[in-house]
C-alpha positions, 0 to 999 in steps of 0.5 A: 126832434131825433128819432134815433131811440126808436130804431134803438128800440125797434133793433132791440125787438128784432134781436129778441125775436130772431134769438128767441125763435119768433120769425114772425114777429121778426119779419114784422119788426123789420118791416116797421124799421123800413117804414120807420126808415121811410116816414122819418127821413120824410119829415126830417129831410122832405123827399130828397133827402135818404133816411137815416139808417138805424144802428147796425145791431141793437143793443147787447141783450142780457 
């Protein structure tokens, strides 16, 4: 299964949470992508294979 809408999902929040002042949740976010980078590239390709990067930036907010 591709996985890619989460970090499609996770990109979108960690945009609204620097544009919107929330440096916090902001540091959150980034970290649940790592793990998501992590865990991910894990199943997908077993330990050998690097994870895949999410897209450089989320998609254009309104």
């Amino acid at each position: 299964m591709r996985h890619d809408w989460v970090f499609d999902v996770l990109s979108d929040l960690l945009t609204y949470a620097t544009q919107n002042g929330l440096p916090r949740l902001a540091a959150k976010v980034s970290e649940t992508i790592d793990e998501a980078r992590r865990e991910i590239g894990a199943s997908e390709g077993g330990p050998d294979e690097p994870p895949q990067s999410p897209p450089p930036s989320g998609r254009k907010m309104h």
